[in-house]
PDB file as gemmi writes it, atoms N, CA and C in Angstrom:
CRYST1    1.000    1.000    1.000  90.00  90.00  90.00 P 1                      
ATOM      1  N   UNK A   1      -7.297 -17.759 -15.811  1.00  0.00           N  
ATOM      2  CA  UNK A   1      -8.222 -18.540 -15.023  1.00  0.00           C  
ATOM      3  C   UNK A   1      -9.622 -18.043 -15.305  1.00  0.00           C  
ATOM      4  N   UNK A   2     -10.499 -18.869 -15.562  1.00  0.00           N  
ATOM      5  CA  UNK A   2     -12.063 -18.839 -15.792  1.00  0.00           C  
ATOM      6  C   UNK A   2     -12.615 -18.355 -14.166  1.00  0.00           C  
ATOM      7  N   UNK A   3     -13.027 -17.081 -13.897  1.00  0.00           N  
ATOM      8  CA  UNK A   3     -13.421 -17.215 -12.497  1.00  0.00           C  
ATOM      9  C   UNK A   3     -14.991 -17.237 -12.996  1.00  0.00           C  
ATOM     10  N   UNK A   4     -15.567 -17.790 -11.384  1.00  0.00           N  
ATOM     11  CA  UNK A   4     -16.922 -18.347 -10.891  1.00  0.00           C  
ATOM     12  C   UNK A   4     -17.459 -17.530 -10.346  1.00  0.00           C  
ATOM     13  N   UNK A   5     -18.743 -16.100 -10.164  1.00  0.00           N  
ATOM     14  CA  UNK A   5     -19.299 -15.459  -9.329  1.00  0.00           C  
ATOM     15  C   UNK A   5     -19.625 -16.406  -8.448  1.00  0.00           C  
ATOM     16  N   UNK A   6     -19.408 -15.965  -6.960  1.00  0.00           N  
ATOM     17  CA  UNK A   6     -19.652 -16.960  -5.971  1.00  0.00           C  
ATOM     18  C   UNK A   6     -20.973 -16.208  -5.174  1.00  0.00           C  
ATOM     19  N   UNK A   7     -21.590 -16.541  -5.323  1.00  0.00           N  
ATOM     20  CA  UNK A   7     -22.866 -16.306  -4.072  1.00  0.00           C  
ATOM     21  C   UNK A   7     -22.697 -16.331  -2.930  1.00  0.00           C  
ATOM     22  N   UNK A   8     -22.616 -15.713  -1.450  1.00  0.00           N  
ATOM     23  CA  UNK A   8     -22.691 -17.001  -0.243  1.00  0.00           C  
ATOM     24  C   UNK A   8     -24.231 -17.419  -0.491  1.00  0.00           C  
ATOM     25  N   UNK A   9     -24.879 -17.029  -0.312  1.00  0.00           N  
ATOM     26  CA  UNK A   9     -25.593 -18.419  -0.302  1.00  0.00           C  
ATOM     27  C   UNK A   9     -25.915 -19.348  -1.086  1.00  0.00           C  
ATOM     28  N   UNK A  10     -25.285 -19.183  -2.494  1.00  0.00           N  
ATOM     29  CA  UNK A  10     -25.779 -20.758  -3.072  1.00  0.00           C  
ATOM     30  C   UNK A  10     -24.232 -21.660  -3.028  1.00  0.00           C  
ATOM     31  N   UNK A  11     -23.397 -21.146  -2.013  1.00  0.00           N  
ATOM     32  CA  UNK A  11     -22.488 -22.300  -1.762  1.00  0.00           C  
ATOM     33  C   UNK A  11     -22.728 -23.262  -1.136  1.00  0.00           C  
ATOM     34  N   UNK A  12     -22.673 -24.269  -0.949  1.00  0.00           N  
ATOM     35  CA  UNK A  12     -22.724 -25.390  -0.472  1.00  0.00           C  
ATOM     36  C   UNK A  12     -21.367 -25.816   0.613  1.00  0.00           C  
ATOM     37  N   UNK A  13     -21.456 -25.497   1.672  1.00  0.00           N  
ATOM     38  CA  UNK A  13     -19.798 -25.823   2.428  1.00  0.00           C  
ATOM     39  C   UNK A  13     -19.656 -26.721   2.272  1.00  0.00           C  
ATOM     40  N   UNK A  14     -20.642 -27.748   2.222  1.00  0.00           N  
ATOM     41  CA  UNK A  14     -20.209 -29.626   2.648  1.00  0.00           C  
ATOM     42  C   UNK A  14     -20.098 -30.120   1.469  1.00  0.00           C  
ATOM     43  N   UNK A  15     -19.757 -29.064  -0.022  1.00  0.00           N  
ATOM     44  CA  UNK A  15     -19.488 -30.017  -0.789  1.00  0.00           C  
ATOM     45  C   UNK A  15     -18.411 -30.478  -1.326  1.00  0.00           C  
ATOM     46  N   UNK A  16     -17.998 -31.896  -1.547  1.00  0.00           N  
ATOM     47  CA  UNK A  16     -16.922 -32.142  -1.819  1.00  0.00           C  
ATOM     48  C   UNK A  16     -16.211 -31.525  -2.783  1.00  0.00           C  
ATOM     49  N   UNK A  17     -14.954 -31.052  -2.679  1.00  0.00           N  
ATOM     50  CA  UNK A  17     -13.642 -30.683  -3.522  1.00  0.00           C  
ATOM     51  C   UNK A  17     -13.331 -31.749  -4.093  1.00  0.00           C  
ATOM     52  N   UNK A  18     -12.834 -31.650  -5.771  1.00  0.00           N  
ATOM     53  CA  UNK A  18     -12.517 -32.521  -6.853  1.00  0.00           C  
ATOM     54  C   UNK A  18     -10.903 -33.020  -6.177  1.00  0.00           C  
ATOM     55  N   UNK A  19     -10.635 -34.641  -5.842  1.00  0.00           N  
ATOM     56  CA  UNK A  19      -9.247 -34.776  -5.797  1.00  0.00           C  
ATOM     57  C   UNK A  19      -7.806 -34.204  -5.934  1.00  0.00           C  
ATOM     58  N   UNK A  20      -8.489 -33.375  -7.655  1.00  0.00           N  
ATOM     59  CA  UNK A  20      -7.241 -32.758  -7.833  1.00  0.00           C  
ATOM     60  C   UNK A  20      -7.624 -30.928  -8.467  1.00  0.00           C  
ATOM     61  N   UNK A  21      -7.012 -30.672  -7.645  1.00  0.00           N  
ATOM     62  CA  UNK A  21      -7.597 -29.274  -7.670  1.00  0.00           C  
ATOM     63  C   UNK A  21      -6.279 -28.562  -7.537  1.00  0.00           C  
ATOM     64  N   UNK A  22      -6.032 -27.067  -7.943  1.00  0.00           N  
ATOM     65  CA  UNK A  22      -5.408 -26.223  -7.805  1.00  0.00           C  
ATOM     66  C   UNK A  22      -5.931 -24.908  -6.834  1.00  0.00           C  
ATOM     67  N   UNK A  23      -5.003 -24.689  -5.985  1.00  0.00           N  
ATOM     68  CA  UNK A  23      -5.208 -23.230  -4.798  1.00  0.00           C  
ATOM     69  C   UNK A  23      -5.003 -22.015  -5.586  1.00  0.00           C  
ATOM     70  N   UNK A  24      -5.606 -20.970  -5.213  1.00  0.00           N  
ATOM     71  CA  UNK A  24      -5.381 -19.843  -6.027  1.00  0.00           C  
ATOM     72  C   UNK A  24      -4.246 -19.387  -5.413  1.00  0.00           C  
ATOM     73  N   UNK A  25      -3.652 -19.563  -4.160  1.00  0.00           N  
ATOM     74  CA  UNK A  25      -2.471 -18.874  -3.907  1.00  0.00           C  
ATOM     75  C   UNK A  25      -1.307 -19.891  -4.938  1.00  0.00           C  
ATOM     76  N   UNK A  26      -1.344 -20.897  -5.893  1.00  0.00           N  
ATOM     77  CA  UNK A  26      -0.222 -21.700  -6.179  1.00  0.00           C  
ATOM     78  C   UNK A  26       0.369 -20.626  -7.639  1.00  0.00           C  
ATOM     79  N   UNK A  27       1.608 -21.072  -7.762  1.00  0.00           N  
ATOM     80  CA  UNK A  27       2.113 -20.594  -9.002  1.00  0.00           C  
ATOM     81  C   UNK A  27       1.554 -21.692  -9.809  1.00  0.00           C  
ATOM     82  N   UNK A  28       1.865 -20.929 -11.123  1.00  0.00           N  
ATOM     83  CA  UNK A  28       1.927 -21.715 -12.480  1.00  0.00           C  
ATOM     84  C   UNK A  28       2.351 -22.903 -12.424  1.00  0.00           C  
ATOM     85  N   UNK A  29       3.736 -22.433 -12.309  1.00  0.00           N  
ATOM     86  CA  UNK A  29       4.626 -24.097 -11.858  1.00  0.00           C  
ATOM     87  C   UNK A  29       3.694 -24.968 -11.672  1.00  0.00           C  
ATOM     88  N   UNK A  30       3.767 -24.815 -10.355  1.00  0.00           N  
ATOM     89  CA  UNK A  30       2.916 -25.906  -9.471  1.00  0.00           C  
ATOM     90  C   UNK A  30       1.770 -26.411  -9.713  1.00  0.00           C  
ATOM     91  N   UNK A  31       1.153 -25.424 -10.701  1.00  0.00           N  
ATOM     92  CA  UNK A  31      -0.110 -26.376 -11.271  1.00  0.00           C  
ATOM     93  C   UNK A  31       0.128 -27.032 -12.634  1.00  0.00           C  
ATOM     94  N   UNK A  32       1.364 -26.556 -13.154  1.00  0.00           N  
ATOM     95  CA  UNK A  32       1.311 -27.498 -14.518  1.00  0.00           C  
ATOM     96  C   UNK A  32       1.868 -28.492 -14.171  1.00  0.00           C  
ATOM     97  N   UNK A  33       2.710 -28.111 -13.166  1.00  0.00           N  
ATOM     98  CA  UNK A  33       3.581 -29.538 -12.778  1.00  0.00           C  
ATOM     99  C   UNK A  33       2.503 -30.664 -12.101  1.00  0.00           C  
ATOM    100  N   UNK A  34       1.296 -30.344 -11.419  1.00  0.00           N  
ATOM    101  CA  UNK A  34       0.160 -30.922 -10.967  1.00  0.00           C  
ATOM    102  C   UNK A  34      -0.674 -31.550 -12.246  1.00  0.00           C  
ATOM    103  N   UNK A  35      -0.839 -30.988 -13.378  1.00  0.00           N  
ATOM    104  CA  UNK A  35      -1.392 -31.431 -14.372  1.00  0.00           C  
ATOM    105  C   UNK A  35      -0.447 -32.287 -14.906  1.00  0.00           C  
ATOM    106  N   UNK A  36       0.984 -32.459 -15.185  1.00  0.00           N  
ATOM    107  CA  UNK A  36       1.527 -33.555 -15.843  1.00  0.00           C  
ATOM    108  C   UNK A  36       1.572 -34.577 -14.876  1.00  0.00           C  
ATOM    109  N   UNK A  37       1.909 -34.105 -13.643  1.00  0.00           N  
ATOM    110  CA  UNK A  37       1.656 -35.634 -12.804  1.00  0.00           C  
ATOM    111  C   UNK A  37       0.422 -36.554 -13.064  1.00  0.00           C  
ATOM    112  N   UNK A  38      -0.526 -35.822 -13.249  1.00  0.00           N  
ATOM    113  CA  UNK A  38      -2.040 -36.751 -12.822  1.00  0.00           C  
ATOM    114  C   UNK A  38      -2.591 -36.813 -14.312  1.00  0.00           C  
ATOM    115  N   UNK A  39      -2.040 -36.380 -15.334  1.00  0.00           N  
ATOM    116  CA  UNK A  39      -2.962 -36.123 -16.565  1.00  0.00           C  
ATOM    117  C   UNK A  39      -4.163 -35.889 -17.087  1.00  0.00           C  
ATOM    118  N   UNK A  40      -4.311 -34.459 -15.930  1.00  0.00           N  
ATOM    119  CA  UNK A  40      -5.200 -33.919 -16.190  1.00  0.00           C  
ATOM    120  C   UNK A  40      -5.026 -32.875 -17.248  1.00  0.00           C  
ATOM    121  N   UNK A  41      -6.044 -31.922 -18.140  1.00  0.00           N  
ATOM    122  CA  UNK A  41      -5.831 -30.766 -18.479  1.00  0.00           C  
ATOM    123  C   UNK A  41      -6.734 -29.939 -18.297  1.00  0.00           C  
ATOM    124  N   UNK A  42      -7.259 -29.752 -17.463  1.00  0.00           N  
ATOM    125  CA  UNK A  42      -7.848 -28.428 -16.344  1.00  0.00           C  
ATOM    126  C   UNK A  42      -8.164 -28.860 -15.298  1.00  0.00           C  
ATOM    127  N   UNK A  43      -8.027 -28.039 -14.186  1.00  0.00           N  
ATOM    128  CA  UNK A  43      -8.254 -27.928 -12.984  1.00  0.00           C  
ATOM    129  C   UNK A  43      -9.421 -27.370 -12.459  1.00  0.00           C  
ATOM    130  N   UNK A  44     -10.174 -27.510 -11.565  1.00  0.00           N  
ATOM    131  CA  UNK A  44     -10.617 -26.817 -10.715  1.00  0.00           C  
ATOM    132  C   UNK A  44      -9.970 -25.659  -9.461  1.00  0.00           C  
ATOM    133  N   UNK A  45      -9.937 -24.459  -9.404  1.00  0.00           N  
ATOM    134  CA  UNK A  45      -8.987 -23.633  -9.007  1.00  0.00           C  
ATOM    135  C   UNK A  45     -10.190 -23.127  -7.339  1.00  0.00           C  
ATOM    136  N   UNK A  46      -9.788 -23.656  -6.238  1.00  0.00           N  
ATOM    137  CA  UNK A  46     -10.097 -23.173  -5.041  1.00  0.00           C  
ATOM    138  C   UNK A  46      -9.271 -22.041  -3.827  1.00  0.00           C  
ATOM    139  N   UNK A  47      -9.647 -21.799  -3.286  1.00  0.00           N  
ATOM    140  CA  UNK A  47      -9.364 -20.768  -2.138  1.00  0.00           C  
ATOM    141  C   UNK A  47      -9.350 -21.441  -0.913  1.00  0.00           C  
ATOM    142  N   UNK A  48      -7.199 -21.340  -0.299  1.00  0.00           N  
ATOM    143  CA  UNK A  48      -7.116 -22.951   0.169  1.00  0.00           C  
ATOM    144  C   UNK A  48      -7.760 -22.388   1.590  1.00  0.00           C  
ATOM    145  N   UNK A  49      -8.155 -21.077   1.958  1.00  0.00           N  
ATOM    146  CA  UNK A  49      -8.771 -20.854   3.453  1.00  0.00           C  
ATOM    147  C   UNK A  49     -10.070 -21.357   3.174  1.00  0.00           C  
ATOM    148  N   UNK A  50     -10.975 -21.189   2.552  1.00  0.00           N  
ATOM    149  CA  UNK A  50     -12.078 -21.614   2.362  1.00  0.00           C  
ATOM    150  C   UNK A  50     -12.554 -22.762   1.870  1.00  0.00           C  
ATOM    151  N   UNK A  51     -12.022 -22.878   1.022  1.00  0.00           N  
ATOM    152  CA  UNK A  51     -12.146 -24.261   0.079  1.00  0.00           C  
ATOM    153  C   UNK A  51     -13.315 -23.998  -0.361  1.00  0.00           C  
ATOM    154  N   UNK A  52     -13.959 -23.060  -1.038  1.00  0.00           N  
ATOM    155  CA  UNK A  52     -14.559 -22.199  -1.880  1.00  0.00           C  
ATOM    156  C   UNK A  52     -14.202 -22.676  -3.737  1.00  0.00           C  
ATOM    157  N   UNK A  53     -14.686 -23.343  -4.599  1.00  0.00           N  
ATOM    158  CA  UNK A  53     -14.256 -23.272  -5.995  1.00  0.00           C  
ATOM    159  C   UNK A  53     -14.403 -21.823  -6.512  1.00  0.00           C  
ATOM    160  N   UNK A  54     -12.944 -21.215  -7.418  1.00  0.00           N  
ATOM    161  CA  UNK A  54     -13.357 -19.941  -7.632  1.00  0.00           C  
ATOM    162  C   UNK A  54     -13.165 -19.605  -8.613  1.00  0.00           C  
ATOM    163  N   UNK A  55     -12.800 -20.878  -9.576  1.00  0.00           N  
ATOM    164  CA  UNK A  55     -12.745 -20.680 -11.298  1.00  0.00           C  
ATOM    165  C   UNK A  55     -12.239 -22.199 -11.767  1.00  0.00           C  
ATOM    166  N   UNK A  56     -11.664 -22.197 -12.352  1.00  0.00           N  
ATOM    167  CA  UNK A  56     -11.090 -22.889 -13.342  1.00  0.00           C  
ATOM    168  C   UNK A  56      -9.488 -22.193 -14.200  1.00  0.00           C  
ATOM    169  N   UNK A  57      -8.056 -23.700 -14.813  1.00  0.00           N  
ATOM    170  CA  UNK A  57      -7.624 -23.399 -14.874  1.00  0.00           C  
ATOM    171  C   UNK A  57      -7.458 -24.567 -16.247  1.00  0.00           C  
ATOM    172  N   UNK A  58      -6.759 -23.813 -17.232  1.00  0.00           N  
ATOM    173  CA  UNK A  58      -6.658 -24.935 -18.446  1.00  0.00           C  
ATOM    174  C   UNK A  58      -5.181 -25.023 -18.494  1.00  0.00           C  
ATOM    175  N   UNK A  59      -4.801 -26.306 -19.321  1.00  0.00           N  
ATOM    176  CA  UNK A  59      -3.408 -26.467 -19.791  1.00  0.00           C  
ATOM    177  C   UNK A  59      -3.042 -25.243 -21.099  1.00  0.00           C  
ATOM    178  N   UNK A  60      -4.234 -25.143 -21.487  1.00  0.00           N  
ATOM    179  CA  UNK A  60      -3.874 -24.178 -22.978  1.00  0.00           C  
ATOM    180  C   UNK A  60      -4.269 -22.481 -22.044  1.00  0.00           C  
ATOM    181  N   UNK A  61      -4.200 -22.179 -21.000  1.00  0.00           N  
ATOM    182  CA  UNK A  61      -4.403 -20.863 -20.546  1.00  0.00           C  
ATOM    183  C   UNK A  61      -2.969 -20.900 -19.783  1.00  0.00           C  
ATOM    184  N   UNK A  62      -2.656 -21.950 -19.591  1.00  0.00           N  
ATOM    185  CA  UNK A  62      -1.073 -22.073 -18.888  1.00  0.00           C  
ATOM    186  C   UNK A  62      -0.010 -22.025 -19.674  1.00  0.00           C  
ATOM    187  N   UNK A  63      -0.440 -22.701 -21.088  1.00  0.00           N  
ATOM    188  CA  UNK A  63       0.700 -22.249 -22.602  1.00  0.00           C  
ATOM    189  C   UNK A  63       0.242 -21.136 -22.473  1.00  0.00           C  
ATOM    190  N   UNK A  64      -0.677 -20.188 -23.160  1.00  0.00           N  
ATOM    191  CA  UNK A  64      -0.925 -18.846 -23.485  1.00  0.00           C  
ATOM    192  C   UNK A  64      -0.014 -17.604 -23.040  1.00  0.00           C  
ATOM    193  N   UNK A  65       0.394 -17.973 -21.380  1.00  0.00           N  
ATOM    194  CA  UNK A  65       1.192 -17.729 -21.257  1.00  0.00           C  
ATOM    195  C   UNK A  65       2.444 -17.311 -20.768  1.00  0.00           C  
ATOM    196  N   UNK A  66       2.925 -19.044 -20.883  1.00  0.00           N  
ATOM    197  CA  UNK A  66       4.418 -19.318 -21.837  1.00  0.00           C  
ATOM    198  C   UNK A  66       4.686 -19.123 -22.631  1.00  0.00           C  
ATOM    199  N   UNK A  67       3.748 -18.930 -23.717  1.00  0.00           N  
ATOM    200  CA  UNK A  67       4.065 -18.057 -25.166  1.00  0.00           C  
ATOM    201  C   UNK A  67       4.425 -16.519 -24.944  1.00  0.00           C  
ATOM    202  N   UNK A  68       3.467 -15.806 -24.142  1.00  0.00           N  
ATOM    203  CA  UNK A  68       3.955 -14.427 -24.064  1.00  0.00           C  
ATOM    204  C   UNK A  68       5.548 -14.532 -23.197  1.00  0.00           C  
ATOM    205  N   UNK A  69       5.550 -15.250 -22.628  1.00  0.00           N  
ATOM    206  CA  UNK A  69       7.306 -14.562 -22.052  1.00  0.00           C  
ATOM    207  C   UNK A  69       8.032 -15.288 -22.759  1.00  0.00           C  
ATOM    208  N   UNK A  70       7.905 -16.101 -23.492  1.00  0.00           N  
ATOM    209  CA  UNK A  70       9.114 -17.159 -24.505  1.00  0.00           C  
ATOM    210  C   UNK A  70       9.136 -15.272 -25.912  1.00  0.00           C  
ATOM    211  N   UNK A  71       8.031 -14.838 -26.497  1.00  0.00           N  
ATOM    212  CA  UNK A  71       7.743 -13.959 -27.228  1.00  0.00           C  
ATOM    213  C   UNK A  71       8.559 -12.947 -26.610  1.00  0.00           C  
ATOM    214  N   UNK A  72       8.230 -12.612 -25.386  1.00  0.00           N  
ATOM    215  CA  UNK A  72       9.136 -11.466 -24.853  1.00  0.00           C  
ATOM    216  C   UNK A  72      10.477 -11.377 -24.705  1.00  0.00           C  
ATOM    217  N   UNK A  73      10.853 -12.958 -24.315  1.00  0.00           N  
ATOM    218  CA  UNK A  73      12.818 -12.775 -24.598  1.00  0.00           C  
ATOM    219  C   UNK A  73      12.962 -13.035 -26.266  1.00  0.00           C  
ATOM    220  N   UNK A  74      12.231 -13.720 -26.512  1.00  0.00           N  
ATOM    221  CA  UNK A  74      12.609 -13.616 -27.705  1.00  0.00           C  
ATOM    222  C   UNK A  74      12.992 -11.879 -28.483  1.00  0.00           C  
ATOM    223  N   UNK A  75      12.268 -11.459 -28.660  1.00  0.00           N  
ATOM    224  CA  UNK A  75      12.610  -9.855 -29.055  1.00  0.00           C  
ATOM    225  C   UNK A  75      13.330  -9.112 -27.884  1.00  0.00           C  
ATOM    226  N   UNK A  76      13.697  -9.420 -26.861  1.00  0.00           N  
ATOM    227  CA  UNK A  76      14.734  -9.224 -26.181  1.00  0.00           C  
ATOM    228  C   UNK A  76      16.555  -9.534 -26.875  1.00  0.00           C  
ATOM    229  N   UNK A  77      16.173 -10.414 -27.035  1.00  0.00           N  
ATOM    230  CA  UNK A  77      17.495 -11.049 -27.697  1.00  0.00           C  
ATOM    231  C   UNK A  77      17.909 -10.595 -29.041  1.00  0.00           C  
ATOM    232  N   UNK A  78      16.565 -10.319 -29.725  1.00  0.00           N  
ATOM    233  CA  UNK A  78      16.571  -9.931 -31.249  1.00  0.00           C  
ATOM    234  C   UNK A  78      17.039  -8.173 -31.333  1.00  0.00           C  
ATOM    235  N   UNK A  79      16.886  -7.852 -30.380  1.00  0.00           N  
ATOM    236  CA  UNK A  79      16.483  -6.405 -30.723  1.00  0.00           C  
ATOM    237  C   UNK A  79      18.372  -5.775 -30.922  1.00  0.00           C  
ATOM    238  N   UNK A  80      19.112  -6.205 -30.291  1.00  0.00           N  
ATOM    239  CA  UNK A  80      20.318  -5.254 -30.353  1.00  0.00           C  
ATOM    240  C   UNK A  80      21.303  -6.243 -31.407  1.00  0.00           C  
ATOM    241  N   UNK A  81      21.554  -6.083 -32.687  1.00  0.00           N  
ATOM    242  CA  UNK A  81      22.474  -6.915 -33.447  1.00  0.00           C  
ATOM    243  C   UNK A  81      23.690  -6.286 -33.014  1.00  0.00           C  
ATOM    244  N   UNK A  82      24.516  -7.221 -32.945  1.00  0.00           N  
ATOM    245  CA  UNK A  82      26.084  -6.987 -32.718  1.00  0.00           C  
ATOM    246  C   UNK A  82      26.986  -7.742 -33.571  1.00  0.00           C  
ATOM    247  N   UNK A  83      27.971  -7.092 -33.862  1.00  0.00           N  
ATOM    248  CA  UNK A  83      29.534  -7.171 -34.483  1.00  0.00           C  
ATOM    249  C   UNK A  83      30.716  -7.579 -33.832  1.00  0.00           C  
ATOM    250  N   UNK A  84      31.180  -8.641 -33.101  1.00  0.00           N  
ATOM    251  CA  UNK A  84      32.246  -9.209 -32.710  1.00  0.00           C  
ATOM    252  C   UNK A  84      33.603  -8.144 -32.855  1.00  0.00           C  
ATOM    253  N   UNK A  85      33.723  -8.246 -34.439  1.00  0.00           N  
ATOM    254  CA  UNK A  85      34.857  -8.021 -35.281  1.00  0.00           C  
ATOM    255  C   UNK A  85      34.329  -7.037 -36.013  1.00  0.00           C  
ATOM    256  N   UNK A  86      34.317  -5.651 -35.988  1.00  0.00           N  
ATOM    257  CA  UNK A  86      34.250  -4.307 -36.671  1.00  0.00           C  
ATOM    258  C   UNK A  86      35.106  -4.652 -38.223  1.00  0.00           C  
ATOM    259  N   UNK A  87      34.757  -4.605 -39.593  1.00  0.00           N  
ATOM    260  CA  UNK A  87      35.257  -4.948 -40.396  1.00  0.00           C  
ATOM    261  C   UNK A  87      35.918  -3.547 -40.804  1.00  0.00           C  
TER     262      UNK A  87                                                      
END                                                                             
């Protein structure tokens, strides 16, 4: 996530939140699954007590990583070769 130094005072309370936005308390899930619903590919990422904007969230920072744990079982799986049948 791209975070935003927040000022208090150059926030603006009364300003409107983007339709579709992501909470910083949400999982991954829930925001990619939020991005294929609406077809978006980034979010605006808020703070759901405040409703504060406090970064930003991309579809390609949400692959990045899914690549590292797809990478991590992968050499999980790789690492111990085995023999069924001892020849």
């Amino acid at each position: 996530m791209t975070e935003y130094s927040v000022d208090a005072e150059s926030v603006n309370m009364h300003q409107a939140l983007p339709e579709v936005l992501a909470y910083s308390d949400e999982t991954c899930r829930a925001v990619a699954e939020e991005m294929a619903a609406t077809g978006v590919t980034s979010m605006q990422v808020a703070d759901r007590e405040t409703g504060i904007v406090c970064g930003t969230i991309s579809a390609q920072e949400l692959l990045m990583g899914r690549k590292r744990a797809v990478e991590r079982e992968s050499e999980r799986n790789s690492t111990f070769p085995f023999e069924l049948w001892p020849k």
